[in-house]
C-alpha positions in Angstrom: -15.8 35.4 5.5 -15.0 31.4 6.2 -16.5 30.5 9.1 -14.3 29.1 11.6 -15.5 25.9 14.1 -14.2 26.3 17.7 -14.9 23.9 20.9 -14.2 27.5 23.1 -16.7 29.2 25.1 -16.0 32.5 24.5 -17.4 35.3 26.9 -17.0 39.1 25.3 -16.9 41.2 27.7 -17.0 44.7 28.7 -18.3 47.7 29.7 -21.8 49.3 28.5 -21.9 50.3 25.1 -18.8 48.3 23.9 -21.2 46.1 22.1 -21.2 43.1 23.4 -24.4 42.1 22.5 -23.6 43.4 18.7 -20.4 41.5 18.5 -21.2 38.5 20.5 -24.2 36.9 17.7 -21.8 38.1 15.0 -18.9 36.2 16.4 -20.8 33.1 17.2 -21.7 32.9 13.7 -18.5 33.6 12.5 -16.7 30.6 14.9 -19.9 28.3 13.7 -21.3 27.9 17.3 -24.5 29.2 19.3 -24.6 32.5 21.0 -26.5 33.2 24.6 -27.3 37.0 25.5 -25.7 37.7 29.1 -28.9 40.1 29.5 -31.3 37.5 29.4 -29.9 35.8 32.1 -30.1 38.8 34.9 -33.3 38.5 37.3 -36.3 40.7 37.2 -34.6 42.3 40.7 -31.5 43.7 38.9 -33.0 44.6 35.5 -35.3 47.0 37.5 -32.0 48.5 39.5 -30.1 49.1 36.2 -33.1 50.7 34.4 -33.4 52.9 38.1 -29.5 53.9 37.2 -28.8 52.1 40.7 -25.3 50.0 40.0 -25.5 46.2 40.9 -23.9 45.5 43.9 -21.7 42.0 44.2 -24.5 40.2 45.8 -26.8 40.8 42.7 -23.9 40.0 40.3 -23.4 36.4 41.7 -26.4 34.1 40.5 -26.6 36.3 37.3 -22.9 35.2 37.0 -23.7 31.7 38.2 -26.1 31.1 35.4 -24.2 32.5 32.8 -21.1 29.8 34.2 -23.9 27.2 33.7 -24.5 27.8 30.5 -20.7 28.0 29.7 -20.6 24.9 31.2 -22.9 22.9 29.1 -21.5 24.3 26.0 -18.0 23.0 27.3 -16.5 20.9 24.3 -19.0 22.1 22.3 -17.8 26.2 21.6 -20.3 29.4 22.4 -20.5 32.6 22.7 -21.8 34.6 25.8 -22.0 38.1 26.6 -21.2 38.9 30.1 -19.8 42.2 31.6 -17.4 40.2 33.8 -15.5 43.8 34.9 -14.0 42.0 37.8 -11.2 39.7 38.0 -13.2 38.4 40.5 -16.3 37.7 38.5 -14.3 36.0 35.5 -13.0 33.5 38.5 -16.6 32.5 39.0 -16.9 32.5 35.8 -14.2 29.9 35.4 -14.9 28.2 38.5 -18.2 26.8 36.5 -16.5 26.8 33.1 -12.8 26.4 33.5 -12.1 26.3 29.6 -14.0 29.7 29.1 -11.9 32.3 27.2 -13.0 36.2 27.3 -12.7 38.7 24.4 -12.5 41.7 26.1 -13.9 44.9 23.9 -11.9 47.8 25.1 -12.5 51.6 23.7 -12.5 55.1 24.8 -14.9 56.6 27.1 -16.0 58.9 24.5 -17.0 56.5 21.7 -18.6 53.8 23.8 -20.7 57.1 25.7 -21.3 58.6 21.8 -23.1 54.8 20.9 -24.7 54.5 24.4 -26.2 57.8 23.4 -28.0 56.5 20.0 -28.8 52.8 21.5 -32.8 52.2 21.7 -34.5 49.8 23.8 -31.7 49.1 26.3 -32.4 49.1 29.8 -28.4 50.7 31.0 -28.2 54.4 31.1 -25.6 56.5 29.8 -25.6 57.5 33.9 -24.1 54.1 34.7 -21.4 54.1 32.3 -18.6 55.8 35.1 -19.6 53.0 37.6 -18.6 50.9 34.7 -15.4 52.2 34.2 -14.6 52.4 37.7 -15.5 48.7 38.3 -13.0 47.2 35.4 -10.2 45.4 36.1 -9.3 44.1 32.7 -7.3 41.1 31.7 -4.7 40.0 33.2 -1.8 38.2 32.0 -2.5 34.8 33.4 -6.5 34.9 32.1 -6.9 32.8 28.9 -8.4 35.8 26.2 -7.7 38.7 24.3 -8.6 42.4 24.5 -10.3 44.0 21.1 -10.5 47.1 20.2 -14.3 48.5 19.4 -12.9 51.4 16.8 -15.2 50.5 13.3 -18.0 48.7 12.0 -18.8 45.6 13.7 -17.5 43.3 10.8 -14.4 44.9 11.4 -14.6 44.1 15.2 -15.8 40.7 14.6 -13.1 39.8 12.1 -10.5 41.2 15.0 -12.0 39.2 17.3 -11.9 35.8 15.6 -8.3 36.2 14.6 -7.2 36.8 17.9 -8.6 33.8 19.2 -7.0 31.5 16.5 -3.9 32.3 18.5 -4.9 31.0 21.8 -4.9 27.4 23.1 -7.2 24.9 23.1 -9.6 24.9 25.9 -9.2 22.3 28.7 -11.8 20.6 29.5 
């Protein structure tokens, strides 16, 4: 696999389970640029509501989101790779509003496969429980946000090689 060099900051995103945090490192790699997990950057405060089953409410989301657009930020011209839920139109517009050349690979798939690897994921503080909030909260892509949607069906080569050649078709980022 050639690895490809891009000055993007690339956020995957999506619901629970879709692995994000699989496909993220692997993509990184793969476009020759650093990779941040989303995770690390929620407080103590909403980790502990997530591993309750409690959903985050939109005041909890926002200085997660904030230092995740940080990051983005300081990778600006540089390329990365973030994981990030970013469900909500409205949280991708923070997003951007830190980072304005951020582009999202969105990893879409069924209800039933993402709630089938859920299932067999160890160590993970989100519950199976949360995955219908999840769903209920996504607004995906819209046509005027700068990224692709990927599909999550196969091994996460397969998912990582999708990923990358979608992105060779978008612009280059503005800085």
């Amino acid at each position: 696999m050639q690895q490809l060099h891009t000055p993007h900051v690339v956020v995957v995103m999506g619901v629970a389970g879709t692995g994000k945090t699989t496909i993220g490192p692997l993509l990184a790699a793969r476009l020759g640029v650093p990779y941040a997990e989303g995770d690390d950057f929620h407080p103590p405060a909403n980790i502990a509501k997530m591993t309750a089953g409690t959903p985050l409410t939109d005041d909890d989301r926002w200085p997660w989101l904030d230092a995740i657009g940080g990051w983005a930020h300081g990778r600006a011209g540089l390329g990365g790779v973030v994981s990030s839920s970013a469900l909500k139109r409205s949280y991708r517009d923070r997003l951007r509003a830190a980072a304005p050349g951020v582009v999202f690979v969105h990893l879409t798939g069924s209800r039933e496969l993402i709630e089938d690897r859920m299932s067999h994921r160890q160590g993970h503080f989100m519950p199976t429980a949360l995955l219908d909030s999840q769903f209920a909260t996504l607004q995906p892509l819209e046509a005027d946000e700068a990224g692709v949607a990927v599909d999550v069906a196969g091994t996460p080569e397969e998912i990582t090689e999708r990923a990358a050649n979608a992105l060779k078709g978008l612009p280059e980022p503005v800085q």
